[in-house]
C-alpha positions, 0 to 999 in steps of 0.5 A, a space after each residue: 849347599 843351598 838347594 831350594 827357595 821357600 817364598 813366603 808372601 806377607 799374608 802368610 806369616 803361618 810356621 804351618 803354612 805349606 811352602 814350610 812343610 818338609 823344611 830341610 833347615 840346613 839346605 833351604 832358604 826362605 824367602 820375604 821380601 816386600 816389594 812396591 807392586 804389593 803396596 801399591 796396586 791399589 793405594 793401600 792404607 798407610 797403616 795396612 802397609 805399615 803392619 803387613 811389612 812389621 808383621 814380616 820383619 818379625 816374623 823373618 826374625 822368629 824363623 832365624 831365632 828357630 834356626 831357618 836361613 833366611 833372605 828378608 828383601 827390605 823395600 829400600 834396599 838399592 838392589 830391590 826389583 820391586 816384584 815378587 817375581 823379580 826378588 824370585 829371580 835374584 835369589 836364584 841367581 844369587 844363591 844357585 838355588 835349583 828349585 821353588 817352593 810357594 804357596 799360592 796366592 790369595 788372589 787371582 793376580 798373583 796366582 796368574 803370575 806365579 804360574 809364569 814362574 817355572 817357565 821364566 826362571 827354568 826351574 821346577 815351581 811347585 805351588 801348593 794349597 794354603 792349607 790354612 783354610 778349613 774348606 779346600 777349593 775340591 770341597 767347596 767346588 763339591 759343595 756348589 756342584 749343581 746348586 742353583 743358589 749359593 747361599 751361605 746358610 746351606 754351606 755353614 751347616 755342612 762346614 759346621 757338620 764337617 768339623 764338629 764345631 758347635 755341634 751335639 752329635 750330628 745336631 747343632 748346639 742348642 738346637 739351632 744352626 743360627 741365632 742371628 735374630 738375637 744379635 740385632 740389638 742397638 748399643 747404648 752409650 752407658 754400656 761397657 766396651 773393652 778396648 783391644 789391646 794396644 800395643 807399643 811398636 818396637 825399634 824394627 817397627 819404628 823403622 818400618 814406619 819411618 819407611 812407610 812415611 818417606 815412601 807412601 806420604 800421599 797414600 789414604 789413611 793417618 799412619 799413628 798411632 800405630 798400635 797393631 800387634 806384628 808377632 804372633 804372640 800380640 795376635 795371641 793376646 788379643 785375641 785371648 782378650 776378645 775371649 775373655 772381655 768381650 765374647 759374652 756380648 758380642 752377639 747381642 750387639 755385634 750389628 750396633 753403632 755408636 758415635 766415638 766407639 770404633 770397635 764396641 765388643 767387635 774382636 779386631 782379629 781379622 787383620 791377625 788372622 788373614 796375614 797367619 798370626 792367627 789360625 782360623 780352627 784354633 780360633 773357632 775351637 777356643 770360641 767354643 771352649 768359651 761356651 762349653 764352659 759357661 763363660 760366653 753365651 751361644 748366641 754370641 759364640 755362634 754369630 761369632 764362630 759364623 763369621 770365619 768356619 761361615 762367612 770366611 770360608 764362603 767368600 774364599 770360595 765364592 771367589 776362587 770359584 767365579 774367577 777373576 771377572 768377578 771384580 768387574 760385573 755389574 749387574 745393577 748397571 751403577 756408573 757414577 765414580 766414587 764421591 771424593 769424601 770417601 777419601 776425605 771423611 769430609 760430609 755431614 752425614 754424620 754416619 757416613 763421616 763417622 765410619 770414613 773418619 774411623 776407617 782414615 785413622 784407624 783403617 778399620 770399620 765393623 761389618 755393619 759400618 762396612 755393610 749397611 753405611 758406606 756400602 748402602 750409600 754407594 748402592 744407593 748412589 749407583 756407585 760403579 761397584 769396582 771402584 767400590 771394590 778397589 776402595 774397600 781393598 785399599 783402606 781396611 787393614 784385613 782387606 785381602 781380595 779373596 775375602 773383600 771382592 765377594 763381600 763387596 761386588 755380591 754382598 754389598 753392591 748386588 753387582 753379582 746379580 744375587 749370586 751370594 745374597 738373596 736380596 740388595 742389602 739396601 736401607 732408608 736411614 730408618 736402619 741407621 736411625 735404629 742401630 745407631 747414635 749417629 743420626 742425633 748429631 746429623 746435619 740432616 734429618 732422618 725423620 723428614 723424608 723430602 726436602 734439603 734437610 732431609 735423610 738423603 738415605 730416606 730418598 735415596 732408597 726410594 730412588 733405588 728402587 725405582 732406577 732399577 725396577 728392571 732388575 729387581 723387581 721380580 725379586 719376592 725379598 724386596 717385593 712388598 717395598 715395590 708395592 709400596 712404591 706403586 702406592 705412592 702418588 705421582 707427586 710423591 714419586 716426583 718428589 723422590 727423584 727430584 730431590 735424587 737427582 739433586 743431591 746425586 749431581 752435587 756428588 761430582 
């Protein structure tokens, strides 16, 4: 008979994941169900609620294959509650279960809810640590204890100590723990991208997509084509393609944009890897094999394997750490609601347009689309960070709030007040101008600094500046560009906001 229930959430689609650990096949039942309250909390991309609900369906399917009693909840089924908590409480009553098994959520709204369960129910709930993460929450609190600053340098070189990946003994390969300054380059359009595999939806997906279109047919983004990869095998084949295809030129164009390129020599994994498709040290250690044999340069492994034992690691923490506030600071002040053509893609800034367009039909974007275009601009406007936050969470399909909140409120929107970046990630459309194509075909100049034509990026930037010299203004990153402000003439500075204002208001 029946005895305990094993709740699996739709990003935990891991064999290891630890509500599994210590099975009893015979006895257990596991638990999938998808629910509205998890589509819909913010307004999720069709094609992330599409792959989230795929990705369970195939997974319930390989755990029945291997033998597991499975309960998989469809979202229309009549008898669906339509909250993890409720489909809890309907399988216990329904199978006469006597115990809970979870492990614990990914964000702190449901980690507050799951801690209301075992008096609701009456039953023992015993939430265990995601394990999947190579940094614990007791490390990283060790980590940060009696730190000032919290950068993320400092924590990847211990992370880096701690597992032995890319390290020569106790010294980093090569000599240097970072080689980001060779990752900058601009891409050029005759160069070579691999495109990530595609892969065609079978009849369960069909049906999954179906479902979506009848049930979220006004929620952002293009449904199709669809071609995600929903089991563990197509997560495997993507990423052996990235390895194998476009590693050895990741690092060197991994901040580059071009126009009609969405994914250039980026991996497209993340989606795999935050849902468990993918395992993050299994990934980090098949990097490194790249470079141990001679097939990938160590820039690239570095700059990539950075950004998960790194960056990953970092904002999991940085998030469990700070708490559930931590969506809501503003340190900048930014009030302006969210301009609409963030939904639509509909503006003539052409690399604004450019990474919306991409993200509506493919809900994706690099991370210097995400970073120094979208964000810079709503930093620049004095967009209110949470609902920055809130869009950034709907719209990618790897957006998970434990990753996305920091990344967005202190990497990209300073709300934090530097918490986690040392400076505004701010910029005139000189950056854009440099990394990119996309200002050859603009409807606005980046070369003129004032006036209707101009960048609004270049004035914008300025005008940032100048609204929040109280904040800002003692910070020695940004420093020399405040005296370049003060060596402007009134005019100039006249000029500046002038041309701000008007755009800014045209915004609403």
């Amino acid at each position: 008979m029946s005895k305990t229930l094993r709740l699996i959430l739709g990003d935990q689609l891991s064999p290891r994941i630890a509500a599994l650990r210590d099975l009893d096949e015979q006895n257990d039942v596991v638990l999938l169900a998808e629910v509205a309250d998890e589509a819909t909390y913010v307004r999720h991309h069709k094609k992330k609620i599409a792959f989230a609900f795929a990705a369970m369906r195939a997974f319930a399917a390989k755990l029945r294959a291997d033998g597991v009693i499975v309960r998989y909840v469809k979202l229309d089924d009549p008898e669906n509650t339509n909250t993890l908590k409720g489909e809890v409480q309907r399988a216990l009553n329904d199978l006469g279960l006597s115990e809970v098994i979870v492990t614990e959520a990914g964000e702190h709204r449901l980690a507050a809810d799951m801690e209301t369960w075992e008096a609701a129910f009456g039953v023992p709930v015993e939430i265990r640590q995601d394990t999947r993460f190579i940094c614990s929450h007791a490390r990283f609190k060790d980590w940060a204890q009696g730190r000032k600053q919290l950068r993320m340098e400092y924590f990847y070189r211990e992370m880096r100590s701690d597992s032995g990946i890319l390290m020569d003994g106790d010294q980093p390969a090569g000599g240097r723990w970072n080689f980001d300054a060779e990752n900058r380059k601009p891409a050029k359009a005759d160069l070579f991208m691999p495109r990530p595999p595609r892969f065609e939806p079978d009849a369960e997906t069909q049906s999954v997509l179906h479902l979506v279109e009848a049930r979220f047919a006004d929620h952002f983004g293009d449904l199709t084509p669809f071609w995600f990869g929903v089991t563990h095998d197509a997560a495997e084949r993507a990423l052996e393609h990235f390895l194998k295809e476009a590693l050895p030129n990741f690092g060197d164009y991994q901040d580059a944009m071009l126009e009609g390129e969405p994914f250039l020599y980026h991996s497209i994994i993340s989606m795999y890897l935050n849902v468990g498709l993918l395992d993050a040290r299994d990934i980090c250690a098949r990097a490194e094999h790249e470079y141990r044999q001679g097939r990938a340069p160590l820039n690239a492994v570095e700059g990539f394997v950075r950004q998960i034992l790194g960056w990953r690691e970092y904002v999991r923490g940085i998030y469990w750490r700070e708490g559930p506030d931590y969506v809501r600071r503003n340190a900048l002040g930014a009030t302006r609601n969210l301009p609409w053509f963030y939904w639509s893609a509909e503006t003539e800034m052409a690399c604004m347009a450019a990474a919306l367009g991409q993200t509506k039909t493919e809900a994706y974007a690099h991370h210097i689309q995400r970073l120094m275009v979208t964000g810079n601009f709503a930093l620049l406007a004095g967009i209110d960070p949470f609902q920055v936050h809130e869009w950034y969470l709907a719209v990618y399909a790897d957006a998970y709030e434990w990753v996305e909140a920091p990344n967005t409120i202190g990497m990209s929107q300073f709300a934090d007040g530097g918490l986690l970046a040392s400076k505004p990630y701010a910029a005139s459309g000189a950056y854009i101008d440099r990394m990119s194509d996309y200002c050859k075909g603009c409807a606005y100049d980046v070369k003129l600094k004032s006036g209707a034509k101009a960048c609004p990026f270049n004035y914008l930037y300025w005008d940032f500046l100048a609204r929040n010299r109280a904040a800002l203004g003692s910070n020695p990153r940004i420093a020399p560009m405040f005296k370049t402000l003060d060596r402007m003439s009134d005019e100039r500075r006249a000029e500046i906001e002038r041309d701000a204002s008007t755009f800014l208001e045209a915004l609403t």
